[in-house]
C-alpha positions in Angstrom: 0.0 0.0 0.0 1.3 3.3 -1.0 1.1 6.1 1.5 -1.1 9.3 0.7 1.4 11.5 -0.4 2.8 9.5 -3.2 1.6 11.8 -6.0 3.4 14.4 -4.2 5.6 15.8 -6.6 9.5 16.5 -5.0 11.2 19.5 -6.1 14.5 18.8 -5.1 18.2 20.3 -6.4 20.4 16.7 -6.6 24.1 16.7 -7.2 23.5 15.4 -11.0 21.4 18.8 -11.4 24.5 20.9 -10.5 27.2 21.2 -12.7 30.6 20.8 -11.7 33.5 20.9 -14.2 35.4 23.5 -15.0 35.8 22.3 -18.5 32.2 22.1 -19.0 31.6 25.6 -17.6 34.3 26.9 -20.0 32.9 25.6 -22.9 29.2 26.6 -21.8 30.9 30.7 -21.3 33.0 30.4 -24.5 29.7 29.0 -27.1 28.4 32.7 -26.4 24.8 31.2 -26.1 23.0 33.9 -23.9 20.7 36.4 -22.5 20.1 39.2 -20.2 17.2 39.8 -17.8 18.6 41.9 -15.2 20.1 41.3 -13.2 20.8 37.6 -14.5 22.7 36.9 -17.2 22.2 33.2 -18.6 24.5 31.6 -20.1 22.9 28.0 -22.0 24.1 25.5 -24.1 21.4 22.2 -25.5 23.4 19.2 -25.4 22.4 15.5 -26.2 21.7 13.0 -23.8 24.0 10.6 -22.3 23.6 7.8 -20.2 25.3 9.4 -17.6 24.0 12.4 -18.0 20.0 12.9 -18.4 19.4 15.6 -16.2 19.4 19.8 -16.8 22.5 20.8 -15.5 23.0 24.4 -13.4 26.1 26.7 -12.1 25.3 29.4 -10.0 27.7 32.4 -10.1 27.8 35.8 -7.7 31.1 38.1 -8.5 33.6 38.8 -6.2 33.8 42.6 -8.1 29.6 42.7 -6.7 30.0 41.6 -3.3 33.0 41.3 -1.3 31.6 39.6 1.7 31.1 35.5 1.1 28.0 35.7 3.2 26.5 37.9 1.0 27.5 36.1 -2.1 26.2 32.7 -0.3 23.0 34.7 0.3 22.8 35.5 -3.3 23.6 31.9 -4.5 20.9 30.7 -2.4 18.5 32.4 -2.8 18.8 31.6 -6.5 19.3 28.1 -6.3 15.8 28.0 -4.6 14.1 30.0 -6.8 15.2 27.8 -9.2 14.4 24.3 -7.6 11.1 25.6 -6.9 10.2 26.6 -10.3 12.3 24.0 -12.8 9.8 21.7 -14.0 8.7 24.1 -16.4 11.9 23.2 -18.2 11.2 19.7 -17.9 8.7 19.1 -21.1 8.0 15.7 -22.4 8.6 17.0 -25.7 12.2 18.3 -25.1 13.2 15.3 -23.3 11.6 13.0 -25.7 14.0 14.5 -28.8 17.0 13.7 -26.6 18.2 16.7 -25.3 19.1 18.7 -22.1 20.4 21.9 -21.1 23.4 23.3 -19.4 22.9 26.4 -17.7 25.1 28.7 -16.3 23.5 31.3 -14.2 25.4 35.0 -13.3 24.0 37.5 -10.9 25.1 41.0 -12.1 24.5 43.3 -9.6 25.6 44.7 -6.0 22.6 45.0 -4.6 20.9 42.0 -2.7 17.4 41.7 -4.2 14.6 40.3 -1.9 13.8 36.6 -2.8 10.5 37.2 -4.5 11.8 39.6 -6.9 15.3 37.0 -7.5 11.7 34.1 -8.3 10.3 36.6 -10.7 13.7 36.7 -12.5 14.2 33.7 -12.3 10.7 32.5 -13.7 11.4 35.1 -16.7 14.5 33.2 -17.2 12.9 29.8 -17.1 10.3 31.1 -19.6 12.9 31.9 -22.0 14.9 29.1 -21.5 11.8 26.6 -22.6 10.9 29.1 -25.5 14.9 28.2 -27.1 14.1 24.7 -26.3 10.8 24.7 -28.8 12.8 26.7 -31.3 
């Protein structure tokens, strides 16, 4: 018997999600794939699936030149990385996964001023919305 909540769906942010190789990050920055919505600058590349890899992949960057403090750079990062988790399955359509492909995303904050969260979730809806109109394209 399966308990009530098994339809629930889980937005969570697992290590496969987060990209971690410098390489890969290079080559995301250097195909010049990107966009502005301020104060995020996306950075995206569409890449095949692997069998190792199947998932939308994200990096998560706050300057140094914007905020000298790590706190307030940590702050930043999460408060992105939750507006994100939140609101990612709107990149996750059946049609884009069923062609075979998945996105690397490479998310900048370029600002110095630390947003309140629901304003970062607005952005970072707008970015989303973006994101699944080059995906259709």
């Amino acid at each position: 018997m399966q308990p009530e909540n098994a339809n629930i769906q889980r937005f969570t942010f697992s290590k496969k999600e987060r990209l971690c190789s410098e390489v890969e990050i290079e080559n995301l920055i250097r195909k010049k794939q990107k966009f502005f919505c301020y104060p995020l600058k996306c950075f995206y590349q569409i890449k095949p699936i692997t069998d190792e890899s199947s998932v939308n992949q994200l990096v998560i960057s706050v300057s140094k030149r914007y905020f000298k403090h790590a706190v307030d750079r940590n702050r930043m990062k999460r408060l992105i990385r939750e507006a994100y988790r939140k609101n990612q399955r709107q990149l996750l359509d059946p049609v884009f996964r069923a062609s075979g492909q998945r996105l690397q995303i490479c998310i900048c904050y370029v600002t110095n001023e630390i947003l309140p969260y629901n304003l970062v979730e607005n952005k970072i809806i707008e970015v989303l919305n973006r994101l699944t109109k080059v995906q259709q394209a």
